[in-house]
C-alpha positions in Angstrom: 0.7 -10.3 9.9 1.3 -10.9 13.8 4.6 -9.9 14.9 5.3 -7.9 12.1 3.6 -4.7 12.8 6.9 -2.6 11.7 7.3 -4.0 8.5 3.4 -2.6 8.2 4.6 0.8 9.5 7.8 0.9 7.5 5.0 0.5 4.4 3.1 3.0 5.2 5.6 5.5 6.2 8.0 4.3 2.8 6.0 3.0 0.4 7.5 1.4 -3.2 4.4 1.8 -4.6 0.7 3.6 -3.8 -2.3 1.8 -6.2 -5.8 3.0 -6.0 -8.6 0.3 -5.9 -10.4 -0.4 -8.6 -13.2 -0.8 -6.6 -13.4 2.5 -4.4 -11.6 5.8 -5.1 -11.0 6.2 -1.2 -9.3 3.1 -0.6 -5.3 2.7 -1.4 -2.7 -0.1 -1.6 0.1 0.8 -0.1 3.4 -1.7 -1.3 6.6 -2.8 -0.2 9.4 -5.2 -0.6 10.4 -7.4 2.4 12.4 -10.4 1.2 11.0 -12.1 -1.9 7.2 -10.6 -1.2 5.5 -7.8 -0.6 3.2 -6.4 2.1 0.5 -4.8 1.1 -1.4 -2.2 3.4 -4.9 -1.2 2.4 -5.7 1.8 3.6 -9.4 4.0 3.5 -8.8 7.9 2.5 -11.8 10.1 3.8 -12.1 13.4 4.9 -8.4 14.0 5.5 -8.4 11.1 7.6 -7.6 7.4 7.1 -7.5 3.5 8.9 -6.2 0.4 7.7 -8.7 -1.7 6.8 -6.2 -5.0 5.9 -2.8 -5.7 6.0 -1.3 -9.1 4.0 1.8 -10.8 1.9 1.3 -10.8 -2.1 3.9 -12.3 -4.3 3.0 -9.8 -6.6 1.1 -6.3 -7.5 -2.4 -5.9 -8.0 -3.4 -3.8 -11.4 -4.7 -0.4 -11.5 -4.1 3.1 -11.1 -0.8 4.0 -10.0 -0.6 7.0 -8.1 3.1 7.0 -6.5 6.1 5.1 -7.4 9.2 5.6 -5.3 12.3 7.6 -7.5 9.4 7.9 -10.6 7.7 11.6 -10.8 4.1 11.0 -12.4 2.8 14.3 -13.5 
């Protein structure tokens, strides 16, 4: 992901789509379109703080808890 920190900031700032991992409730995927792939941004929750923990290109999304979609209201 060198040189393309603000396609990792324009993630995190406007996500698509916000997954939690299946593996740990604190940790998020963060996803967003940039040509024909996405970027996804995972991202540790704790204590009303967070940190990236990896950032990387995925031709597609992961399964799992969806807890944001962009124009879609989940409650």
């Amino acid at each position: 992901m060198s040189g393309q920190e603000s396609e990792v900031i324009k993630t995190l700032e406007n996500p698509q789509i916000i997954k939690r991992s299946e593996k740990d409730e604190n940790v998020y995927l963060y996803y967003k379109k940039f040509a024909k792939r996405f970027i996804c941004v995972v991202v540790r929750h704790e204590d009303g703080s967070g940190f990236i923990i990896s950032c990387y290109p995925v031709n597609k999304i992961k399964k799992g808890e969806i807890v944001y979609e962009k124009g879609k209201s989940l409650s």
